[in-house]
PLY file of the C-alpha trace (Angstrom):
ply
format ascii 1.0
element vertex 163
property float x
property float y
property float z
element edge 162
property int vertex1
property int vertex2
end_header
-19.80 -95.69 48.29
-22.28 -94.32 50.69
-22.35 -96.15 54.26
-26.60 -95.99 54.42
-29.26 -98.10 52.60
-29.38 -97.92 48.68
-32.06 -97.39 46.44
-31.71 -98.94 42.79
-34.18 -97.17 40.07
-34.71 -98.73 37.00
-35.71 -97.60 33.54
-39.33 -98.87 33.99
-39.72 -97.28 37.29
-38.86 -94.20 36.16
-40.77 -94.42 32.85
-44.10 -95.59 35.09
-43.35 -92.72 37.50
-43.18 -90.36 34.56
-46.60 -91.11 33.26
-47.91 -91.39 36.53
-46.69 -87.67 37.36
-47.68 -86.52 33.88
-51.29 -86.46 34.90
-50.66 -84.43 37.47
-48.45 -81.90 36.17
-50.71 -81.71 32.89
-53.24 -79.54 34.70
-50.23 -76.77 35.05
-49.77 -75.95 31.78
-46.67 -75.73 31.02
-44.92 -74.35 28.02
-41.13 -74.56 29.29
-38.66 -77.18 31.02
-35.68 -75.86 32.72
-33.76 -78.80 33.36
-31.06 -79.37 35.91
-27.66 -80.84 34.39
-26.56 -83.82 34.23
-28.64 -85.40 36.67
-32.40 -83.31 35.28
-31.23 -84.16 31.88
-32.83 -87.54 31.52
-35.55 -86.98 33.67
-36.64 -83.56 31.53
-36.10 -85.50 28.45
-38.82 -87.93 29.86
-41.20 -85.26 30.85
-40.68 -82.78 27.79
-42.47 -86.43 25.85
-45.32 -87.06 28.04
-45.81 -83.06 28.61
-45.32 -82.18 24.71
-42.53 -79.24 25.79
-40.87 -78.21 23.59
-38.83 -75.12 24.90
-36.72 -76.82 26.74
-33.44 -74.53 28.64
-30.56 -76.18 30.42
-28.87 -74.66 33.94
-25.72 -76.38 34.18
-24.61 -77.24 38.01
-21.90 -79.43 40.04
-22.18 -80.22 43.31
-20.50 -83.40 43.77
-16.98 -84.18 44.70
-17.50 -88.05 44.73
-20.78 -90.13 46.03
-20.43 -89.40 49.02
-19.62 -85.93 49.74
-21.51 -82.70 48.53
-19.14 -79.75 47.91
-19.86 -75.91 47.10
-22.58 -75.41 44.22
-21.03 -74.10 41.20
-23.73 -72.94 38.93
-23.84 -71.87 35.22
-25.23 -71.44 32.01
-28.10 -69.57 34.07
-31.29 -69.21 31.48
-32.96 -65.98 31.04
-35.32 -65.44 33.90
-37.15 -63.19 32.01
-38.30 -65.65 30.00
-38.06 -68.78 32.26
-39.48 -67.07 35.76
-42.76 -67.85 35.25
-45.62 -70.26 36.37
-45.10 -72.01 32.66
-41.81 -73.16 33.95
-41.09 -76.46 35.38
-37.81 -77.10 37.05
-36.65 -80.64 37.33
-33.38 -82.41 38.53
-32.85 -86.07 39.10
-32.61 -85.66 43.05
-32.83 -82.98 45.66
-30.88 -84.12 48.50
-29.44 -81.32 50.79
-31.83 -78.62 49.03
-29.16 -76.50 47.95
-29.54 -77.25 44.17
-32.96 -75.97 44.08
-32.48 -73.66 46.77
-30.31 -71.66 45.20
-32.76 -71.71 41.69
-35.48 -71.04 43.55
-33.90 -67.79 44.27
-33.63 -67.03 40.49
-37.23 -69.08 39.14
-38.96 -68.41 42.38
-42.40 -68.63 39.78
-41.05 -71.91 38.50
-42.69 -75.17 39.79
-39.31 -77.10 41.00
-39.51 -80.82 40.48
-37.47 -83.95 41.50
-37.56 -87.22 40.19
-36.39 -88.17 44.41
-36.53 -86.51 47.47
-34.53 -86.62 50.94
-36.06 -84.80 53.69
-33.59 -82.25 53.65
-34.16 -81.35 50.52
-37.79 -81.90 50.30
-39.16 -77.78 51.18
-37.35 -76.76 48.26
-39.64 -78.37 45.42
-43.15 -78.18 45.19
-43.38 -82.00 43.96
-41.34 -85.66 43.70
-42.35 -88.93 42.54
-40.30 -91.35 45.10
-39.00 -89.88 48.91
-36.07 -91.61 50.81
-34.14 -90.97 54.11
-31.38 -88.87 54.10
-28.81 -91.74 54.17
-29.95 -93.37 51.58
-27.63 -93.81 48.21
-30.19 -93.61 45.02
-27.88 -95.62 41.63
-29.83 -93.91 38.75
-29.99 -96.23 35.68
-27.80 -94.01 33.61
-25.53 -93.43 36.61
-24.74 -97.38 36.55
-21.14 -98.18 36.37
-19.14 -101.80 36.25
-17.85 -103.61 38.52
-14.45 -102.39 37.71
-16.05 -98.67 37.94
-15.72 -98.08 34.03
-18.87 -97.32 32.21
-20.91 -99.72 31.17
-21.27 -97.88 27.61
-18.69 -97.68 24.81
-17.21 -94.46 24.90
-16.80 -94.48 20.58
-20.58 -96.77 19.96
-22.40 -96.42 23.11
-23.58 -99.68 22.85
-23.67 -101.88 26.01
-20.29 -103.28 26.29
0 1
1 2
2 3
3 4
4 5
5 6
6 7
7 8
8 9
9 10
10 11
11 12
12 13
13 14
14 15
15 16
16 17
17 18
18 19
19 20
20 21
21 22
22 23
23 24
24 25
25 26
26 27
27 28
28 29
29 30
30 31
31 32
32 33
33 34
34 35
35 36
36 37
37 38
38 39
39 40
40 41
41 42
42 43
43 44
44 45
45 46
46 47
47 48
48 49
49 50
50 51
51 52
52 53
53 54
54 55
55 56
56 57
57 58
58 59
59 60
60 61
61 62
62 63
63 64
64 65
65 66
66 67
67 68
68 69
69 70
70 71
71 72
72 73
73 74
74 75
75 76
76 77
77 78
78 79
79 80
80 81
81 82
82 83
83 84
84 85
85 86
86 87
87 88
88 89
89 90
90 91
91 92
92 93
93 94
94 95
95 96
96 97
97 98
98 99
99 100
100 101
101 102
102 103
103 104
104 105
105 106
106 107
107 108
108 109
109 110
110 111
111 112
112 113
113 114
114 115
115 116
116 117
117 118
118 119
119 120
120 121
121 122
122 123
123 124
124 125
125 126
126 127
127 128
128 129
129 130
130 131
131 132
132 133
133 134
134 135
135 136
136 137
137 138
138 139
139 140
140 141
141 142
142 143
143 144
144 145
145 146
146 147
147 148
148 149
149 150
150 151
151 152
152 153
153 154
154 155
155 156
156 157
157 158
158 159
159 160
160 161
161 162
């Protein structure tokens, strides 16, 4: 667990944050999502809806040991950047926290518009937009990121119905 303050999102947050950025990235345009997985996942789900995208890419990436500790980015599953390079292309991950995530896209989409549901000032010159900013110490619990108190998922692995 992560010794700072803690931010808790919740589903409506996130969905009023959603529409609220849809107006502004409407006037872009765009005709793809590149989403960052796992954390970009749900957040590019959300968008491809309000946006109407439908050619929608996934670039797959770990960079997390445990909660508190960042470890070297292992990317993969790189979409064509002929195809998603390109002012059409919007970029979005859950979080940019140190920057290196979308750092190290940016070097690969540099004509994508990079997106983050939350920035950390570290972080923050890599995108060219977020809907919530917190300090650098601070933990953010995503909704689907919500485990029990016993640390076991709060979904059925076989129904994945709320236990």
């Amino acid at each position: 667990m992560s010794k700072g303050p803690e931010h808790t999102l919740t589903w409506k947050g996130i969905e009023d944050a959603m529409r609220n950025a849809a107006g502004y990235l409407e006037e872009h345009k765009f005709t793809r999502l590149l989403v960052v997985s796992r954390g970009g996942l749900v957040p590019g789900a959300l968008l491809s809806h309000v946006l109407s995208i439908k050619n929608i890419a996934v670039v797959c990436v770990e960079s997390y040991e445990n909660k508190s500790k960042q470890s070297e980015l292992k990317i993969s599953n790189y979409p064509d950047p002929e195809i998603f390079n390109s002012t059409e292309t919007l970029l979005v991950d859950d979080i940019t926290d140190t920057g290196m995530t979308m750092g190290a896209l940016s070097t690969v989409y540099p004509k994508a518009l990079r997106f983050a549901l939350v920035a950390k000032p570290a972080g923050r010159r890599y995108i060219h937009g977020a809907l919530i900013d917190v300090s650098q110490d601070t933990w953010v619990n995503f909704p689907w990121e919500i485990k029990s108190k016993k640390g076991e998922s709060t979904f059925h692995s076989e129904s994945g119905l709320p236990s």
